[in-house]
RODO-2510 file (C-alpha; in nm, 4 decimals, decimal comma):
residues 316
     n   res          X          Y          Z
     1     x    -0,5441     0,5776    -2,1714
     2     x    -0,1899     0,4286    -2,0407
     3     x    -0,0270     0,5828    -1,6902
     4     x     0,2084     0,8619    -1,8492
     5     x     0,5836     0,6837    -1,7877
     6     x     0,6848     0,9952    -1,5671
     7     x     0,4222     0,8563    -1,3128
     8     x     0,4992     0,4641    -1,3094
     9     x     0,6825     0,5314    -1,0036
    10     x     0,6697     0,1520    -0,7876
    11     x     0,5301     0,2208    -0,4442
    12     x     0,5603    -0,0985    -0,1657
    13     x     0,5101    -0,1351     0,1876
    14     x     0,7650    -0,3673     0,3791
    15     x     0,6994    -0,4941     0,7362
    16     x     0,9940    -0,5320     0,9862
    17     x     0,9053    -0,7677     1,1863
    18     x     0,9230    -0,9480     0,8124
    19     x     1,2638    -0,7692     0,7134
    20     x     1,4296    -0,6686     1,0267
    21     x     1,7094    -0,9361     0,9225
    22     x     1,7258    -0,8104     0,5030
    23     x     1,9963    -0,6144     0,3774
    24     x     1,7618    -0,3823     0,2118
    25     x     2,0449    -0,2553     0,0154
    26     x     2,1054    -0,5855    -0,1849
    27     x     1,7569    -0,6435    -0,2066
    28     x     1,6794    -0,3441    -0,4056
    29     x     2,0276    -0,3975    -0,6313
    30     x     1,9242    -0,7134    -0,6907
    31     x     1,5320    -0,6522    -0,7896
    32     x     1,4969    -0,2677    -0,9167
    33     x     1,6916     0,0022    -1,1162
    34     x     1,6706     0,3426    -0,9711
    35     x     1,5033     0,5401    -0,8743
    36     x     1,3860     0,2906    -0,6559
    37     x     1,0212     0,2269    -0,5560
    38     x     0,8702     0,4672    -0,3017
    39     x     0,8578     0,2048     0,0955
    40     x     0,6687     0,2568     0,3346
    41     x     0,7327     0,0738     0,6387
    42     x     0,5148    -0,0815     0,8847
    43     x     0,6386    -0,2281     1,2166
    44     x     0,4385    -0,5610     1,1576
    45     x     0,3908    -0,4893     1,5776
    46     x     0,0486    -0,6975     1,5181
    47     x     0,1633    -0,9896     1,3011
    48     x     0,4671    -1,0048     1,5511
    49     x     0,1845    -0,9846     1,8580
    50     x     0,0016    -1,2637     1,6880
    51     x     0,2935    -1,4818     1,6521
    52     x     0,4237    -1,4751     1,9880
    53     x     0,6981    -1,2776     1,9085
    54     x     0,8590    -0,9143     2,0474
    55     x     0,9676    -0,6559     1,8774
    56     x     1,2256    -0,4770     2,0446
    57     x     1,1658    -0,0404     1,9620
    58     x     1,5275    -0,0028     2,0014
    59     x     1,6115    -0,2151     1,7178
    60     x     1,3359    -0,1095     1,5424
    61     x     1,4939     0,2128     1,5570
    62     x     1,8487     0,0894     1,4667
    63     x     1,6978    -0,0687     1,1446
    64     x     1,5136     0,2767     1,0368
    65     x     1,7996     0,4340     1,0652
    66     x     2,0342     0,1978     0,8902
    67     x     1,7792     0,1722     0,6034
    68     x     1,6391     0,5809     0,5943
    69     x     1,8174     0,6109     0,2470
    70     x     1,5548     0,3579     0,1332
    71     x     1,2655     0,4610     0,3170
    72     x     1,0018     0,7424     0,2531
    73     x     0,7899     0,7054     0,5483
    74     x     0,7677     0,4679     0,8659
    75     x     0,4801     0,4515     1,0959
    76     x     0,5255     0,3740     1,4860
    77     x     0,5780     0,0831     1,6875
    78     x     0,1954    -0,0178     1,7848
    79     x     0,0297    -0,2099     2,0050
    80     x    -0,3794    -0,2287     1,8713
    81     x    -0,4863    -0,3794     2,2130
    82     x    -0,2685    -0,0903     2,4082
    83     x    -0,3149     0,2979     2,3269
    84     x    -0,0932     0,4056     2,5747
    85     x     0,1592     0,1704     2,5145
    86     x     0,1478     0,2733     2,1409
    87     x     0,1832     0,6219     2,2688
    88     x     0,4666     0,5471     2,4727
    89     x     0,6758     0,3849     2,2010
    90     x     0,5717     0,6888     1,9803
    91     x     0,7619     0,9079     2,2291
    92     x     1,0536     0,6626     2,2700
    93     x     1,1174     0,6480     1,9266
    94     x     1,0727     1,0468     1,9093
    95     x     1,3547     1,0185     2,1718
    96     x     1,5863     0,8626     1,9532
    97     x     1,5802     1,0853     1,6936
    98     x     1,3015     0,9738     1,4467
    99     x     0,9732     1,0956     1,3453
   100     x     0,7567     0,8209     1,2438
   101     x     0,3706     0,8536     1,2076
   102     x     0,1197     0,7596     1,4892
   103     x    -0,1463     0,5494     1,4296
   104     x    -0,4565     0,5643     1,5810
   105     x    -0,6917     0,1979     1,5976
   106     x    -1,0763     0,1171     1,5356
   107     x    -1,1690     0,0911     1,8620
   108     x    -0,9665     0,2939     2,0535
   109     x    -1,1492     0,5940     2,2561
   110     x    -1,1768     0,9052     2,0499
   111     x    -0,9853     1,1566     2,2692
   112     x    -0,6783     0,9681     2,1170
   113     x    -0,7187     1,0979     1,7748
   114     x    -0,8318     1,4218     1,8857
   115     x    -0,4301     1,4078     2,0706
   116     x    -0,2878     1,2904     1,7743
   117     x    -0,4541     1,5534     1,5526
   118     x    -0,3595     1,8089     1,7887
   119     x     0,0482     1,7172     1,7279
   120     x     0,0521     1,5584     1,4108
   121     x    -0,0523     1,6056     1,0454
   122     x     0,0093     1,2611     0,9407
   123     x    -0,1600     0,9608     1,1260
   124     x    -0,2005     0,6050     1,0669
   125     x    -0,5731     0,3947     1,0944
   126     x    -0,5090     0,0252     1,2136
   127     x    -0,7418    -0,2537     1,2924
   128     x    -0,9414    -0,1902     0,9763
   129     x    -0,8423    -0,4492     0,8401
   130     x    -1,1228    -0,7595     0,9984
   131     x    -1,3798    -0,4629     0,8567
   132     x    -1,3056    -0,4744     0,5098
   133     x    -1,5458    -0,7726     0,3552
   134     x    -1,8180    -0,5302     0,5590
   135     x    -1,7641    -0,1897     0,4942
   136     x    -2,0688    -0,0849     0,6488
   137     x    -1,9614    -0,1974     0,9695
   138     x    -1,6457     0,0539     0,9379
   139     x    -1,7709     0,3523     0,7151
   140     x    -1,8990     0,5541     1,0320
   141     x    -1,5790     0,4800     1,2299
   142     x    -1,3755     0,6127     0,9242
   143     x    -1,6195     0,9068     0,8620
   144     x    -1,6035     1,0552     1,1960
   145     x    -1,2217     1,0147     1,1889
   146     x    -1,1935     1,2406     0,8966
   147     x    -1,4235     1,4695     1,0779
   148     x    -1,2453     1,4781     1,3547
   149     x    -0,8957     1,5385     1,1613
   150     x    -1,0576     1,8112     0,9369
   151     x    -0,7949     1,9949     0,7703
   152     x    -0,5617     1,9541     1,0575
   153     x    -0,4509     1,5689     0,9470
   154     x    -0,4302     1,3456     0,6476
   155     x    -0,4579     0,9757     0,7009
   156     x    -0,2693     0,6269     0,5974
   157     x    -0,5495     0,3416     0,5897
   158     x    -0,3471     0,0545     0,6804
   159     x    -0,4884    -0,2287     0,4787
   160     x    -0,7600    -0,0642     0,2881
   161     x    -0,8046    -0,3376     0,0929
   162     x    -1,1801    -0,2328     0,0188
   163     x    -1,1882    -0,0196    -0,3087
   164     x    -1,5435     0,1406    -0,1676
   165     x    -1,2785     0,2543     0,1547
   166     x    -1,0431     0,3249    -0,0864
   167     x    -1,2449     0,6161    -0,3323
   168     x    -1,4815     0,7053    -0,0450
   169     x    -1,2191     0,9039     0,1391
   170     x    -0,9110     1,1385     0,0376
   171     x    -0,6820     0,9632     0,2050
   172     x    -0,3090     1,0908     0,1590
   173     x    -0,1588     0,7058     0,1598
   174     x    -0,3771     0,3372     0,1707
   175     x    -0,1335     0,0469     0,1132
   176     x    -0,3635    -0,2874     0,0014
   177     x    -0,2573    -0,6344    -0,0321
   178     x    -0,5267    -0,7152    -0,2905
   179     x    -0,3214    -0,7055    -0,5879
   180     x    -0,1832    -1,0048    -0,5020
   181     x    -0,5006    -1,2039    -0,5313
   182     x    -0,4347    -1,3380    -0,9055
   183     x    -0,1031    -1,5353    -0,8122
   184     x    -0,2573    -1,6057    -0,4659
   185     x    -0,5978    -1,7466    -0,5788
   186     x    -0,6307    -1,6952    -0,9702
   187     x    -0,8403    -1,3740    -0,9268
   188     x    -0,6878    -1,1623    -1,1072
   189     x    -0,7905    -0,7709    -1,0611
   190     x    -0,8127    -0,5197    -1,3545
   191     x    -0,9326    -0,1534    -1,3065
   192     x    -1,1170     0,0171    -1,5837
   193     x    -0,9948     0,3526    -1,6096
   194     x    -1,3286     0,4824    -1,7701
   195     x    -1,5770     0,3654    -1,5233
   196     x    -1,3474     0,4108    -1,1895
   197     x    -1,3852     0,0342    -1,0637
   198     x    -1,2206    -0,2869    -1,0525
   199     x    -1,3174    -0,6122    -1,2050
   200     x    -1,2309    -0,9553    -1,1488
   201     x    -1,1521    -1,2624    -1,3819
   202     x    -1,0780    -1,5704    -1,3297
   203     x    -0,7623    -1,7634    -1,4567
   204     x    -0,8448    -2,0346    -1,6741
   205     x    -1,2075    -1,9182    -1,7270
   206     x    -1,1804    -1,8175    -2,1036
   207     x    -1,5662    -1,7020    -2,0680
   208     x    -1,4784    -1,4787    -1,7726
   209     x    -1,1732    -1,3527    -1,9145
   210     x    -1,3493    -1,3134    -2,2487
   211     x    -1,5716    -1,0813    -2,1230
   212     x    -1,2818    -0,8661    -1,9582
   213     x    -1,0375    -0,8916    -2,2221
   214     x    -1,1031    -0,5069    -2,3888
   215     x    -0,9122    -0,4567    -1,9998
   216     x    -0,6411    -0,7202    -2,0333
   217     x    -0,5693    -0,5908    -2,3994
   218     x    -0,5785    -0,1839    -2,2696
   219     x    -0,3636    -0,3169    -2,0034
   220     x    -0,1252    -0,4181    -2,2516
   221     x    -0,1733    -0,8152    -2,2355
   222     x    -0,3000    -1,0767    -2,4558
   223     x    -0,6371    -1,2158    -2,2628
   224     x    -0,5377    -1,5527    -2,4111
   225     x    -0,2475    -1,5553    -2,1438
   226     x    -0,5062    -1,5631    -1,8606
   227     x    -0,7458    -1,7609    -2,0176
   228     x    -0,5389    -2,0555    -2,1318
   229     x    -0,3958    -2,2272    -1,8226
   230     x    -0,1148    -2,3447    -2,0174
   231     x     0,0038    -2,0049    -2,0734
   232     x    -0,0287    -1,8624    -1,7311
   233     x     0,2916    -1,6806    -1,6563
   234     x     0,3164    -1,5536    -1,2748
   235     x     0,5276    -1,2105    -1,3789
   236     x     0,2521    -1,1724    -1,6607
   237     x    -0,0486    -1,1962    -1,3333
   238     x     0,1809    -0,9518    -1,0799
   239     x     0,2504    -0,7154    -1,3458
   240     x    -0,0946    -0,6788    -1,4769
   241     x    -0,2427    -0,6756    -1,1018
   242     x     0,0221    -0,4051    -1,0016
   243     x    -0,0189    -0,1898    -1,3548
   244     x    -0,4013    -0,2209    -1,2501
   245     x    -0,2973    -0,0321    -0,8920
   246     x    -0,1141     0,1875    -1,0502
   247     x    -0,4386     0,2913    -1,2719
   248     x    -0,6428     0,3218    -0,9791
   249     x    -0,4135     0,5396    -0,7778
   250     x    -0,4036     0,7613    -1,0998
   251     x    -0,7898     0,7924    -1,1120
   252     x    -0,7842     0,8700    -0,6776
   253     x    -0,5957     1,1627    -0,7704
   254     x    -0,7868     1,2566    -1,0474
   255     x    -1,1243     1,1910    -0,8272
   256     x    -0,9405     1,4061    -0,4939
   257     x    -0,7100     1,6391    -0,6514
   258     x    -0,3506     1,6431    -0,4712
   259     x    -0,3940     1,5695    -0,1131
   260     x    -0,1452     1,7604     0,1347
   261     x     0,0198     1,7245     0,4482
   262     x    -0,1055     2,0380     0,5983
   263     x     0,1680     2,3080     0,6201
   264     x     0,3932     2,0859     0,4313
   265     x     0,3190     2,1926     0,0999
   266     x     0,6526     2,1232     0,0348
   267     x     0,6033     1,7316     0,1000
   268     x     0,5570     1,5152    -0,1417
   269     x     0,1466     1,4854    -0,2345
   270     x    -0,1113     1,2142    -0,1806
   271     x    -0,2715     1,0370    -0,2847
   272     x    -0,0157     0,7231    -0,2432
   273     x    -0,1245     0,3589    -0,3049
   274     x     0,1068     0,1195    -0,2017
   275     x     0,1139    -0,2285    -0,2970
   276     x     0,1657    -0,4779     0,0379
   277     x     0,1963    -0,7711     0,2183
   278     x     0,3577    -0,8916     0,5501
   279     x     0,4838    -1,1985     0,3794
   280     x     0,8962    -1,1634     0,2591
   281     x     0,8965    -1,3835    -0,0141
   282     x     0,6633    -1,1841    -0,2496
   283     x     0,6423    -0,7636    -0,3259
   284     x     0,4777    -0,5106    -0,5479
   285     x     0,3625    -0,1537    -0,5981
   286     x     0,2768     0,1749    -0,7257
   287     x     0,3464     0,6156    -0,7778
   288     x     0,3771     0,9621    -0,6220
   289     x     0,1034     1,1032    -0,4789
   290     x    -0,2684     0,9095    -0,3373
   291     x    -0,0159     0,6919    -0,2652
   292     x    -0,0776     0,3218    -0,2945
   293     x     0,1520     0,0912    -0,1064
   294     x     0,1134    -0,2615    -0,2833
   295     x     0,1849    -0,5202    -0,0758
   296     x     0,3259    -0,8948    -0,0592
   297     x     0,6847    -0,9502    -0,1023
   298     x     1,0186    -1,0951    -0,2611
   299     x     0,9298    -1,3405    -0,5257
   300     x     0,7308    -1,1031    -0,7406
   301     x     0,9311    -0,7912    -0,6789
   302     x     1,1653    -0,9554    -0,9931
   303     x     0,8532    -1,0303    -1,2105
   304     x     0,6998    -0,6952    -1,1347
   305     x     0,9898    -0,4939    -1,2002
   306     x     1,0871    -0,6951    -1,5013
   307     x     0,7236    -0,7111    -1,6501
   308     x     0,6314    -0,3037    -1,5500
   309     x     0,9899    -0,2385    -1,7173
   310     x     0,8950    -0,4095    -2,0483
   311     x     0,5412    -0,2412    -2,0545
   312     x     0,6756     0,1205    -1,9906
   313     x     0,8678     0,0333    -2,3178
   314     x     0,6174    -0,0702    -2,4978
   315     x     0,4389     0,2498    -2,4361
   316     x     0,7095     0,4794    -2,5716
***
């Protein structure tokens, strides 16, 4: 069964230590029609870290606010090696006006979360990420979390990337950079509605994709596109890799029911998938609700919106 049209709402997850100098305005004129796709933003604090470079809060501030007509939710200014200075800069930017989301690291000494959950309904997991090709190795971190939030908090998992993370939980938000992997490595991922999972082929591999094509054709694609390397078309891979999200944030909510922010009913539900990536020359995404932030960035936001467009069509 197709995503019902109403629901193919694009959700991303832009990083501004990536697009602190964008004009998000032109950006989404020149890659979407509205209603424009759901953003999440991330302060890319770590990426920035790892680079070398500052980010300064008070421009990070400046930019939220120039952009909030854009933006659906933003998450704090962290520092994963620093707790208190990520609860400093959670007050500073409180200060100024805003409300973003704390977020709470792997790592970090319990009593933190148990603050957060005591003052906020909506909190952030970092430092997941290194965990997810060993989900053992996180699965008790993340299940006491939840215990510890109870009803009192919902979660984002930053870079969930792990679909056994992913269903395990009811998270209200994940945002994943895995859709990407087709135009990144010629992996291309396709969820089957039916049995709640994801499957892989590989491009060029008309055996693999063979064997996957009943997915590729209920996906609304011709398998011959993915097996013959001649006909490879990059929108074709990000479209069928986001549309594939956009299934599997569909079956979350199915799985979970509509998650809430506790005592704001009136808030938007989870669960929201977002498609992501830190990198600002791809993007992708997903719909309300889970909410699935895809990530990457620029280059494919065209293709994406321009292939999901002509599916949706299709459909009617």
């Amino acid at each position: 069964m197709f995503p019902n049209n109403s629901m193919m709402h694009l959700r991303i997850l832009l990083s501004y230590h990536y697009y602190k100098n964008t004009d998000l305005d032109l950006l989404f004129k020149k890659y979407f029609t509205e209603p424009y796709p759901d953003v999440f933003v991330d302060s890319g604090g770590f990426s920035a870290m790892t680079q070398g470079v500052n980010i300064d809060i008070n421009e990070y501030a400046k930019w939220i606010k120039r952009n909030k007509h854009h933006i659906n939710t933003y998450a704090n200014l962290d520092n994963i090696r620093n707790a208190e200075e990520t609860k400093d800069n959670q007050k500073k930017l409180e200060d100024l006006g805003l409300e973003p989301i704390p977020v709470f690291h792997t790592g970090e000494d319990w009593d933190v979360l148990e603050d957060y959950v005591t003052n906020y309904q909506y909190i952030a997991i970092g430092g997941m990420v290194p965990y997810m090709r060993y989900t053992k190795k996180i699965m008790p971190f993340i299940i006491k979390a939840f215990k510890i939030a109870k009803d009192r908090a919902v979660f984002h998992g930053f870079g969930a990337t792990s679909w056994e993370v992913m269903h395990s939980f009811p998270w209200y938000s994940v945002d994943s950079s895995s859709w990407g992997s087709g135009f990144r490595y010629g992996q291309v991922p396709l969820f089957d509605s039916k049995k709640g999972k994801f499957y892989t082929v590989s491009l060029g591999n008309k055996n693999n994709c063979g064997r996957y094509a009943y997915l590729i054709r209920e996906l609304g694609f011709d398998p011959a596109d993915f097996w013959d390397r001649s006909r490879n078309d990059r929108s074709k891979i990000c479209a069928i890799s986001a549309i594939s999200y956009i299934k599997a944030e569909q079956w979350l909510r199915n799985r979970w029911g509509e998650v809430y922010i506790p005592n704001n009913k009136h808030v938007n539900e989870g669960l929201r998938l977002h498609i992501a990536d830190s990198n600002a020359t791809n993007l992708g995404s997903a719909d309300e609700g889970l909410k699935l932030f895809l990530s990457d960035a620029q280059h494919e936001l065209g293709d994406i919106r321009r292939a999901v467009s002509t599916w949706k069509q299709d459909l009617v």
